[in-house]
C-alpha positions in Angstrom: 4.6 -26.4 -45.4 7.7 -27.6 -45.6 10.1 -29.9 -43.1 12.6 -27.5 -40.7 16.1 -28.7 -40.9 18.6 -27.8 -39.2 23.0 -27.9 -40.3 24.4 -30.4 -38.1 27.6 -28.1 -37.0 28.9 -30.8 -34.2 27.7 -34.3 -33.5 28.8 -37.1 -32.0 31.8 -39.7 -33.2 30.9 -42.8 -34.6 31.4 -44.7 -31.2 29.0 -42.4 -29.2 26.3 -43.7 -31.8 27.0 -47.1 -31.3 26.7 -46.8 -27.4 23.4 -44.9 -28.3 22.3 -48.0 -30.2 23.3 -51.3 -28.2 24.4 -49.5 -24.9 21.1 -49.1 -22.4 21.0 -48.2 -19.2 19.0 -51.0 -17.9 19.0 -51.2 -14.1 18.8 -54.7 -12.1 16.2 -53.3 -9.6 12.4 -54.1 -11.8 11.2 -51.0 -9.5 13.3 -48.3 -11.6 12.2 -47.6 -14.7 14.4 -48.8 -18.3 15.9 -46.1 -20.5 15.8 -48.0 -23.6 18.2 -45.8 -25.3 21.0 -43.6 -24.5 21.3 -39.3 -25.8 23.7 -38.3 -27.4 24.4 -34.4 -28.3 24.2 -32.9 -31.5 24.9 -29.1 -32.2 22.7 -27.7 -34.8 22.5 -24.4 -36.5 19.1 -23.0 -38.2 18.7 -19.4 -39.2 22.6 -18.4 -37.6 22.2 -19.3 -34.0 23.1 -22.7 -33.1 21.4 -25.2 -30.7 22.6 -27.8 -28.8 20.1 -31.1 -28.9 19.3 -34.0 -26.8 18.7 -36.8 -29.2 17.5 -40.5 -29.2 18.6 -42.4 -31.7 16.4 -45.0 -32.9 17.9 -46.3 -36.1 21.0 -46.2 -38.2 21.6 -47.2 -41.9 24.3 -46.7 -44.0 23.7 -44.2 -46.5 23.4 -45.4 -49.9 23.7 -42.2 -52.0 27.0 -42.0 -51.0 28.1 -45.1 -51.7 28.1 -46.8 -48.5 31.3 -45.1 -47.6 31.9 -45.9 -43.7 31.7 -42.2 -42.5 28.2 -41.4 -43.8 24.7 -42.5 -42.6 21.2 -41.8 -42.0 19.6 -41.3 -38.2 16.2 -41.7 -37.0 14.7 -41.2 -34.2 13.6 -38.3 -31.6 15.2 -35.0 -30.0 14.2 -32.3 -27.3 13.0 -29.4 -29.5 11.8 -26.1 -27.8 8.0 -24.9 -28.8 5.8 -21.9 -27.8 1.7 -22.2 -26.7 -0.1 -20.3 -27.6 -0.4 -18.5 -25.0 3.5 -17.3 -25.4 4.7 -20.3 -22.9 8.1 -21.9 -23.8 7.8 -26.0 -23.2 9.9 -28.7 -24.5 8.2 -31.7 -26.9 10.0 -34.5 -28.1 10.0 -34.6 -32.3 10.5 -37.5 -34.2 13.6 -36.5 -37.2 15.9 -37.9 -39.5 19.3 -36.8 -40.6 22.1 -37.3 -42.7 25.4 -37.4 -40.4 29.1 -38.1 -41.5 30.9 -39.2 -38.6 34.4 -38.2 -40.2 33.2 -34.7 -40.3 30.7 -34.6 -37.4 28.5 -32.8 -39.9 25.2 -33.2 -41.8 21.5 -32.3 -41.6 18.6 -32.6 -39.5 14.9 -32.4 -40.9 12.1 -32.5 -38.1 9.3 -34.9 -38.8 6.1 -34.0 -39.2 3.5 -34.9 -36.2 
């Protein structure tokens, strides 16, 4: 079977992924708990109706293939996807992904990992 992907129609600029990188929302108080990585929102698009994803954003590279051309790179990490049961119950699971994402164009592709 092969991997869903999904059009990225809307993402974020190139500053909202650098916050999602180095930018946590550590708290001073030891009691709270550490979110050791920020969302950001992605728009996505699979089969004509669009989605709008929570993401986590684990790692960025440059992408080579394009010839390390500022605007493009390549995402990893994990986003909110909506699932069924199977007993017809909608729940939400976080799923690992990677994506191709130019953020001149705020465009590129998502492909969900396998788990």
């Amino acid at each position: 079977m092969a991997a869903k992907r999904f059009l990225i129609v809307n993402g974020p600029s190139k500053w909202d992924l650098i916050l999602a990188l180095f930018d946590t929302t550590e708290d001073l108080d030891p009691s709270r708990i550490r979110q050791s990585d920020r969302l950001v929102i992605f728009e996505v698009n699979h089969e004509g109706k669009n989605w709008e994803g929570k993401i986590h954003i684990n790692g960025v590279k440059k992408a080579e293939e394009f010839c390390f051309q500022d605007s493009d790179w390549n995402l990893e990490g994990r986003c909110v996807f909506p699932e069924k049961s199977p007993l017809g119950e909608r729940f939400i699971r976080w799923r690992p992904f990677i994506a191709h994402f130019n953020t001149q164009t705020r465009k590129g592709w998502l492909e969900l990992i396998k788990t």
